[in-house]
N, C-alpha and C positions, 0 to 999 in steps of 0.2 A: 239257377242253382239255389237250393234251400239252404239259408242260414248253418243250420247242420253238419250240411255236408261241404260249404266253402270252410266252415270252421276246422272240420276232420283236415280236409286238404290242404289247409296251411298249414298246420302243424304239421303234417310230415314232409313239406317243403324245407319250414323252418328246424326240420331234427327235432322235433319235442321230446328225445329222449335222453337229450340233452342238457336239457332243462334242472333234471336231480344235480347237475355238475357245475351250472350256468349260477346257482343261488348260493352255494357257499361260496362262489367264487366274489359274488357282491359282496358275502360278508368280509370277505377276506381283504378284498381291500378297503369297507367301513374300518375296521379295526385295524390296520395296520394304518391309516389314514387318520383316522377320527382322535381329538384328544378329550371328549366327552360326548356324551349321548345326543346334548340336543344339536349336535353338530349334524347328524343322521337326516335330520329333518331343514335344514338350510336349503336356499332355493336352487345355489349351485350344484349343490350336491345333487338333490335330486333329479335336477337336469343333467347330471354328467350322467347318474346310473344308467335313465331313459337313453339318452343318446349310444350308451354302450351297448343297451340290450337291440337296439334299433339297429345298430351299423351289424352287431352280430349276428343277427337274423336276415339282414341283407344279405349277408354272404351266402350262406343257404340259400338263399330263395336262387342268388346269379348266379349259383351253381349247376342248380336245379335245371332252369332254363338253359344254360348252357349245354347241359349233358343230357339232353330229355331223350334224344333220340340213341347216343350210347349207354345211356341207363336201361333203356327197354329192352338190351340185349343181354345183359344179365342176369345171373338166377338167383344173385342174392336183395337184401332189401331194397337196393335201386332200383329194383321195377318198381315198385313200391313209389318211388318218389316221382319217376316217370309218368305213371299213369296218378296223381296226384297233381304232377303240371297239366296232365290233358283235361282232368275236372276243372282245373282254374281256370286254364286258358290262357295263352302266352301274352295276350292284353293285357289282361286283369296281372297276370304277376309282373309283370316291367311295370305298370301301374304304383302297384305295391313296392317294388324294389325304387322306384322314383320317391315316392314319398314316404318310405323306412330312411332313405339316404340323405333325402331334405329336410328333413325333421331334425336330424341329427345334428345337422350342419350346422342350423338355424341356432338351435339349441347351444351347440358349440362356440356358436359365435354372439350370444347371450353371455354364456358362460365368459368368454374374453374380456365383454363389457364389464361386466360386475370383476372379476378380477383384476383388470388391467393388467394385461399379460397378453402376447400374442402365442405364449404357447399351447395352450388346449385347443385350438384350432390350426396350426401349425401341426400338430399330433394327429389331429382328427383325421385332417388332408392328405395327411401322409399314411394313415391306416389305410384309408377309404381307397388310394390309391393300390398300392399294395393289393387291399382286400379283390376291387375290380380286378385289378389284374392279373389275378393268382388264375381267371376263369376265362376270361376273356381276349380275347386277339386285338390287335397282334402282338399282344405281352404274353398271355398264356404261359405266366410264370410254374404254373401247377406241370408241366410238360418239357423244362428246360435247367434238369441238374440242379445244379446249387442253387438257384432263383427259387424252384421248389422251398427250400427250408427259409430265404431270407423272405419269401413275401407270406408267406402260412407262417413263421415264426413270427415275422414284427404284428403283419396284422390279427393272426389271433391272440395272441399272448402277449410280445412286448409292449406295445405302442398302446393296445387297450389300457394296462394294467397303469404304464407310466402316467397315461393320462388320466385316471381315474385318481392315483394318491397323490398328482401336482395337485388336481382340482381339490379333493378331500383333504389336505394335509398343509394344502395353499406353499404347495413348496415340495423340492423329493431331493433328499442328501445322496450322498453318492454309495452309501453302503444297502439302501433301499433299492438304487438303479441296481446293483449290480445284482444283488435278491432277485428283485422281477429277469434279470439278464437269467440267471440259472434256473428261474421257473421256466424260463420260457425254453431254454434248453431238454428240460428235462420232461415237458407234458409235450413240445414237439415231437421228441422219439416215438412216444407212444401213437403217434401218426403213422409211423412207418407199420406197427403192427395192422391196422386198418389196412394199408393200403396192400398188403400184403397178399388178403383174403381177396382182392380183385387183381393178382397179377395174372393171371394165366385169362383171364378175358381182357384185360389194360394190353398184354401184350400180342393177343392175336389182331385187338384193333390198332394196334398201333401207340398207343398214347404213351410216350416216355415217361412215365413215374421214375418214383428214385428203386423202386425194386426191382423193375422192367432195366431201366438204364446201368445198375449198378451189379442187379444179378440179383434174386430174392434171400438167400441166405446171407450175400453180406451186406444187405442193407439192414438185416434184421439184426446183423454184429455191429454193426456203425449205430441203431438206435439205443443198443445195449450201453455203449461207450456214451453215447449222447445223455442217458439215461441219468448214468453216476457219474459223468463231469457235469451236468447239471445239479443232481442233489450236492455234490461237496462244494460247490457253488454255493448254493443255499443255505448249507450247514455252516461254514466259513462266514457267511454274511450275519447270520443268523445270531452269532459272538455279537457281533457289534452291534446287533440291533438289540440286543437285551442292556447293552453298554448304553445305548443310547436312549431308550424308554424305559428303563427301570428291568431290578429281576424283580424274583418273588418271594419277595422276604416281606414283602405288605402279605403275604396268605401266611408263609412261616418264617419264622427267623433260620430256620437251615438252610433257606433257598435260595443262596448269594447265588454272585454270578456263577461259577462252575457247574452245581447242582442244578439252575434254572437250565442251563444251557444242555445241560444232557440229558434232563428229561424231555425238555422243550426237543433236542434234538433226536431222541427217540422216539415220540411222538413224528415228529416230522418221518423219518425214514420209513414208519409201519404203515404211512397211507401210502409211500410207495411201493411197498413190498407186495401187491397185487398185479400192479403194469409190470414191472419188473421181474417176477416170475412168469408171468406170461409171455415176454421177449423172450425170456428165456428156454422158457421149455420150446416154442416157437421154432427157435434157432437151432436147437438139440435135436428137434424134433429130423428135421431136415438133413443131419448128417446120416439118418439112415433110411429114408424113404427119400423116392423121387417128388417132385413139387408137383406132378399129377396125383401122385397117389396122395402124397402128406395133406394137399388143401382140402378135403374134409373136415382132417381133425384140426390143422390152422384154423377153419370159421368157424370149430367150437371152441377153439380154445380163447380166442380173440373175444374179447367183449368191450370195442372201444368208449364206447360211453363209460362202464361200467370201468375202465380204468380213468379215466379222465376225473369220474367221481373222488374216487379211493383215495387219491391224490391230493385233493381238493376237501375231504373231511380232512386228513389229516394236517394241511395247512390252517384248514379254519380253524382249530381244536389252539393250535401254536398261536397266530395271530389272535386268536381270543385271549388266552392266557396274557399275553404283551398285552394288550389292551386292558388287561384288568388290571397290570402293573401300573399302568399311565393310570387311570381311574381312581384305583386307593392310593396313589402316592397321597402326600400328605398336601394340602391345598397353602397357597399364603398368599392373603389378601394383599391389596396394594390399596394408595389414596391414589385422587386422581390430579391429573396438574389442570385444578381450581384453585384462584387467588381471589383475594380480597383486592382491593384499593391499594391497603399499605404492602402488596406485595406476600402476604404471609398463606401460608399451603389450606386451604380447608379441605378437613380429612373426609373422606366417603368410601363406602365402600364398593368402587364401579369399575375397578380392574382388579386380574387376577392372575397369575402365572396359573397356566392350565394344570402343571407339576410342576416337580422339582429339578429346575434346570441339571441336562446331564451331561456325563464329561466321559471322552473319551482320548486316551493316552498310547502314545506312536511313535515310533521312533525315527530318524529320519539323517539316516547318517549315525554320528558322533552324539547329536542334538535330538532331548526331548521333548517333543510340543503336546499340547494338548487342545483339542475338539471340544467347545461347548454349545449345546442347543437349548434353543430358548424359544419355550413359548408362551404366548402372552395372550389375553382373552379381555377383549373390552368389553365393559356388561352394557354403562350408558353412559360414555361419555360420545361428545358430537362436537362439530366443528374442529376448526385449526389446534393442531396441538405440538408444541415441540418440546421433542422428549429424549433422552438422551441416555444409554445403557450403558454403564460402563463395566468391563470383566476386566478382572484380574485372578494373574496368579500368584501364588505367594508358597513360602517355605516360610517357616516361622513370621517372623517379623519383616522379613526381606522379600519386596518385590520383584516378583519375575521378571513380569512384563504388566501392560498393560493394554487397551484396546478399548477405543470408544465408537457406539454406532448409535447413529441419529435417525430419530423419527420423528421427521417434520411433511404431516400430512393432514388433510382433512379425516378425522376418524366418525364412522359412523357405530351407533350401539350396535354388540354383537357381533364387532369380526376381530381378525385372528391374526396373528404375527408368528410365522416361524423364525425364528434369528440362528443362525452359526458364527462363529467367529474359531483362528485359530491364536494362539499362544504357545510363547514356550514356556518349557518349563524347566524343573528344575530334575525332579526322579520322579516316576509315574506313583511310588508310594508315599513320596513327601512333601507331594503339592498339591496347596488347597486352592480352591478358586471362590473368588465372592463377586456375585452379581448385584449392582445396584442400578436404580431406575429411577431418572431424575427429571425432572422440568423446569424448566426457564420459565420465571417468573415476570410478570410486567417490569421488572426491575434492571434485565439482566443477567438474573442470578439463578444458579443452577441449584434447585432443592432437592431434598432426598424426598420420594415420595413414601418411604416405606422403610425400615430397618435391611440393610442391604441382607443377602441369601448368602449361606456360608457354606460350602459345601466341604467337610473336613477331607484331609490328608486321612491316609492309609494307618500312617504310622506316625503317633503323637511325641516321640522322640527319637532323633534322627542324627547322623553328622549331616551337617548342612557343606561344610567346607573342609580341605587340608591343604595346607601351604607348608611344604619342606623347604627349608634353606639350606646348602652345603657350607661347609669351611674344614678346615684343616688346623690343629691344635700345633701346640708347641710343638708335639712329637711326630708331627706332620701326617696325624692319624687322620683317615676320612671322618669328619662328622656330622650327624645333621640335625637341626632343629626344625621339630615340628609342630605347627603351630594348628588345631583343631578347634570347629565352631562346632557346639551341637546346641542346636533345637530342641526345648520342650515345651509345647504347645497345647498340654494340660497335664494336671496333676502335679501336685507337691511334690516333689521328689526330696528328701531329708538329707542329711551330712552323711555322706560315707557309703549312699547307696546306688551311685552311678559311677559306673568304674571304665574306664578306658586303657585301652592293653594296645599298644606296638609294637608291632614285631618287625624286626630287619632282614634282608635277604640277601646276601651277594647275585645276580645275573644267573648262577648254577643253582639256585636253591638252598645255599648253604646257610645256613639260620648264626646274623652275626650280635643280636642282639632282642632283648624280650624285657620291655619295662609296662609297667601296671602303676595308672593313676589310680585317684578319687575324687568325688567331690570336696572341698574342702566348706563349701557355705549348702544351705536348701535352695533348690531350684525351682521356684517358684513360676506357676503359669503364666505362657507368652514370655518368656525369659529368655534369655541367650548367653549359653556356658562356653567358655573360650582359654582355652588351654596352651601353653606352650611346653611340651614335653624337651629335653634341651640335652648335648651330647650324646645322642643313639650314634653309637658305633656303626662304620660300615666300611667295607674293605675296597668299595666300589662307589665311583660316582652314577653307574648305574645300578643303584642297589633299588627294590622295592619293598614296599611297604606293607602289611596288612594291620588293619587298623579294626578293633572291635567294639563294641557300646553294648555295655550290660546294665539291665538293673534290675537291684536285687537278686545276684549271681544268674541273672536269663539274661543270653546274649539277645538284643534288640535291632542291632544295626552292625551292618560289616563295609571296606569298602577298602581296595586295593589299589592302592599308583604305586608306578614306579618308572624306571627308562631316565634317563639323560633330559629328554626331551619337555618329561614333567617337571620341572624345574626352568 
């Protein structure tokens, strides 16, 4: 066989048309992976991509071979692929499927070395599994119901994708898994339309597909539901992932989180809006033509590649954007833990927090915590190094909590630390968190390497605390004294223009009392204003509170107890 023509014949083994859908899909996980450019180019990296494109063109090919002889009965493009394996030759492709799937491995288990992790080949193993067995007997998962979607789900979509951002990202947080979890959801359904276009020959031979098994109209309504519980998956994750890489307010200052998130998430929906009209009309199609007559216009309306793409710009488009957030965040250098003799830090500039460590805030019961990631980029330090990262979070002056994580490891130049840690806190708008990054010194002693990283609170004046105490006066009146802390954590604040107002409630809502403070001194930055308001009437020991913080007559802060029980 000439050159020429083995080259034709594998590519439509391997779906070359595939291909347009195959390459944003790379991009998509560089950029939701990558925390800068030259990361693109690391040795792992580009062994993982090789390995992914490798395992996913074996699947093709063991398709191919498997079905060569029910493909040639077909009168759509499977003949196509059919006579495609008879140019190869069923040698020459087992050949090819042997070492597309040893390369991989090989590569995979390269990848583990330089990692140290057993996960990217624990992943691989378990695709490669899956992927064989979706084709092959005696698993022929492709022919057996629900095995159908979990072995074509995990190994084309899940398992590649997860093992693609551990390797690039050298780590995958749990709002990233469950991303790839609704991607994979939602580009599976779009299989069902494919498979759709070959019911009425799947089921004269026999082969249980999920439309043959399920009946072709509602499996084409189950890919529809599969469709949009997969995007609102993604759109739901996709919060957190701007929470977590930055929004885009490095392009404009209008683009906080809200605004990042609904453009980002309208973008994301319009590359669905092509597969997803096509299930659609599909499935309509069918309530009024019989499935002999309708499959005509089923094979024009289908154009599986051609959804699969659509898809896939408009994720790249999203993941690009997150990626330019991580990119222009604003950079801070660190020194590296180098000492002298006498113990003392000599400053360089050979680490770097990749961005600006970010926070995300959760409720959790009664209790608020807070999510911080952190990542870190050695440029040239080497050898043993122990280094020690301490997070906190803080309300004014007062610590939350605190949390320290060690890194005592041999470091070589050029590699990459993801860190998470949890925390509580205090209110998702009035806790700041500061990261610092320290080393032990020949001494002992634990040095800052760098000016610790502050990441401010929401709201620069806050009640931080209220403590009600009850009593009962001469006249055996309910009363109660409340004692209030408030935080201000920048800005002057001058005599007379922070005002605090309490209002009483009986259980029914019956309003038993309304007193208005003021400052009586300036509230000067990182300060702490602490009040005791003293006799509010109240006709109840279960009486509640509403408690407000103004300044300069703009209410800034509000915050309600009450019950028996708060006290």
């Amino acid at each position: 066989m000439k050159l020429k023509e083995f080259i034709k014949a594998y590519l439509i083994t391997i779906r070359y048309e595939y291909i347009p859908g195959m390459i944003p899909a790379l991009m998509v996980v560089l950029f939701l992976g990558s925390s800068s450019l030259t990361r693109f180019l690391d040795i792992e990296v580009m062994e993982a991509l090789l390995a992914f494109s490798l395992l996913y063109f074996s699947g093709f090919l063991i398709n191919a071979l498997v079905d060569r002889e029910l493909d040639a009965k077909y009168d759509t493009f499977k003949k196509g692929i059919s006579g495609a394996v008879d140019d190869l030759g069923t040698r020459t492709l087992k050949l090819l499927i042997i070492s597309h799937v040893g390369v991989a491995i090989a590569l995979s288990l390269h990848i583990t070395l330089l990692m140290d992790s057993f996960v990217p080949i624990f992943l691989v193993l378990i695709g490669s599994f899956f992927g064989l067995g979706y084709s092959v007997k005696p698993f022929h998962f492709k022919v057996h119901g629900i095995w159908h979607g979990i072995a074509l789900g995990s190994s084309a979509f899940l398992l590649p994708f997860t093992f693609l951002i551990f390797v690039i990202g050298q780590g995958i947080s749990w709002p990233m898994f469950v991303f790839i979890l609704g991607f994979s959801f939602a580009h599976y359904a779009m299989e069902f339309g494919n498979q759709a276009i070959d019911y009425l020959q799947d089921k004269k031979e026999g082969v249980m597909t999920p439309p043959v098994r399920w009946g072709l109209r509602r499996s084409l309504v189950i890919a529809l539901w599969l469709a949009f519980v997969g995007l609102g998956i993604e759109l739901s994750m996709l919060y957190l992932l701007i929470l977590e890489k930055g929004n885009l307010t490095v392009l404009h200052p209008l683009l906080d989180n809200t605004v990042s998130f609904g453009l980002m998430g309208a973008l994301l929906m319009s590359g669905y809006l092509i597969p997803i009209k096509g299930l659609w009309r599909m499935s309509t199609l069918l309530e009024f033509m019989s499935e002999e007559a309708g499959m005509p216009h089923l094979q024009k309306i289908c154009n599986y590649a051609k959804w699969q793409a659509s898809g896939m710009v408009g994720l790249t488009i999203v993941s690009g954007l997150l990626f330019s957030a991580v990119l222009l965040q604003p950079v801070v250098l660190m020194a590296p833990a180098v000492f002298n003799d006498a113990g003392e830090l000599q400053v360089e500039d050979s680490m770097m927090f990749t961005q600006r460590p970010s926070v995300y805030f959760f409720e959790d019961g009664d209790d608020t915590n807070v999510m911080v990631n952190i990542s870190l980029h050695n440029r040239y330090l080497s050898g043993q190094q122990n280094l020690r990262i301490a997070v906190e979070s803080l309300s004014g002056p007062f610590v939350i909590d605190r949390v320290f994580q060690h890194l005592y490891t041999d470091m070589e130049p050029g590699s990459y630390w993801n860190l998470s840690t949890e925390l509580s806190a205090h209110e998702s708008d009035d806790t700041s968190v500061r990261v610092s990054i320290l080393a032990r010194n020949p001494l002992g002693d634990y040095i800052d390497l760098t000016e610790p990283v502050f990441l401010d609170a929401i709201k620069d004046l806050y009640i931080y605390k209220v403590e009600p105490v009850v009593w009962r006066d001469t006249f055996n009146r309910i009363k109660f004294n409340v004692t209030i802390t408030v935080c201000n954590d920048d800005y002057q604040r001058p005599l007379g223009t922070v005002e605090l107002r309490v209002v009483s409630y009986t259980p029914n809502g019956f309003k038993t009392d309304d007193v208005t403070i003021t400052n009586t001194e300036t509230l000067r930055p990182g300060t702490v204003w602490s009040e005791t308001i003293n006799d509010i009437l109240s006709l109840s020991y279960d009486a509640y509170f509403d408690i407000y913080l103004s300044f300069e007559n703009s209410e800034v802060d509000s915050t309600r107890i009450g019950g028996a029980s708060e006290y």
